[in-house]
N, C-alpha and C positions, 0 to 999 in steps of 0.2 A: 699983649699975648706973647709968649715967649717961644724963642726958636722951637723948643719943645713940643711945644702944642701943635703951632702949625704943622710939624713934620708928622704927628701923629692924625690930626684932620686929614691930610694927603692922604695917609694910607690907606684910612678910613675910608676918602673918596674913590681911589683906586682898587679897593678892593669891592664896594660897591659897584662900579663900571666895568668890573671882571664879569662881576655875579648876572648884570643885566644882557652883558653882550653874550654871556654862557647861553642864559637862558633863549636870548633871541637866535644864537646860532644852532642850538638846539630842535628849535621847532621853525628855522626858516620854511621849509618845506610847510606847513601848515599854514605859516602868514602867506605866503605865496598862492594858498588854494585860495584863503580868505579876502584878499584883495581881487584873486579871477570872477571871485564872485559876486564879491561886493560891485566889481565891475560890469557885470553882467544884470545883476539888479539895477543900476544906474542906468542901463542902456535902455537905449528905445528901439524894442524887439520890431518894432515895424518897418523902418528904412531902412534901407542900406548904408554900408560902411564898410571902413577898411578892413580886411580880412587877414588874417596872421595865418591862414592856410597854405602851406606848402605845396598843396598843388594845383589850388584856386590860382595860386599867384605864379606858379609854372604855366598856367594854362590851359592844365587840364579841366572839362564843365565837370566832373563828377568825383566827390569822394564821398568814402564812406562817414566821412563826420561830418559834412555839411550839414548845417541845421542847429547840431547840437547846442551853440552857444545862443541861438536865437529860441531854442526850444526850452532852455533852462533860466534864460531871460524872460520869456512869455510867463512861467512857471512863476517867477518872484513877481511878476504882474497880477497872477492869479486868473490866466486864460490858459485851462487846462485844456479845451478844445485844441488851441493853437501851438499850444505848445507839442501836442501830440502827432499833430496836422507837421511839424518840423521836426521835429526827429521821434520818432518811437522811441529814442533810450535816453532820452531827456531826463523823463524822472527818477528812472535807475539813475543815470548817472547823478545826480546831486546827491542820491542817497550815499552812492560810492565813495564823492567827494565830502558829506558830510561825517560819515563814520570813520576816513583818512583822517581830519581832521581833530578829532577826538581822539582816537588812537593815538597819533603823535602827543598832544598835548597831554593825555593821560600817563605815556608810557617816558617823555620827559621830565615831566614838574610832578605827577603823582608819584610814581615811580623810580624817583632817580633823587631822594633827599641832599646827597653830596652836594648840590648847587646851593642850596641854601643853608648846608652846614657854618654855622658862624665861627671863625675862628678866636680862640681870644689870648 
């Protein structure tokens, strides 16, 4: 292969690695939802665990979100009782968090061709 080619392969690659990190910095915020959730599905809504609450972990007994992540964990289990039984805004909020996520994605990659404008 000749110096040639290779330095054209490079650009080729570098400008692919543009294209993917564009797009991933684009919709960070949406992987970000879909990992809390994906997290939240993996969990097991019935024990206890470490809490990311700011004011569980100041030491206040009462916020107004406690529940939430055990109620939308209960939800991906398919115990709509209990998930209700932990927060009432449970199912709203997954619907908030799902329709967040589609908007970004939509209003990024449907919406915004320039990223996958090929140059030549």
């Amino acid at each position: 292969m000749t110096r040639v080619g290779q330095g054209n392969k490079k650009r080729i690659l570098r400008k692919y690695v543009f294209v993917i990190w564009q797009i991933f910095r684009s919709n960070l915020e949406a992987i970000i939802w879909l990992v809390a959730l994906a997290a939240l599905a993996f969990m097991e809504p019935g024990c206890d665990h470490f809490s990311l609450c700011p004011l569980k972990n100041a030491g206040f007994d009462h916020c107004p979100g406690c529940g939430m992540g055990h109620a939308i964990s209960w939800l991906f289990h398919g115990d709509l009782r209990a998930s209700i039984e932990a927060h009432p805004l449970g199912i709203p909020g997954i619907i908030i968090l799902l329709f967040r996520i589609i908007q970004i994605i939509r209003k990024n990659i449907v919406h915004n061709p320039i990223i996958f404008k090929t140059q030549h």
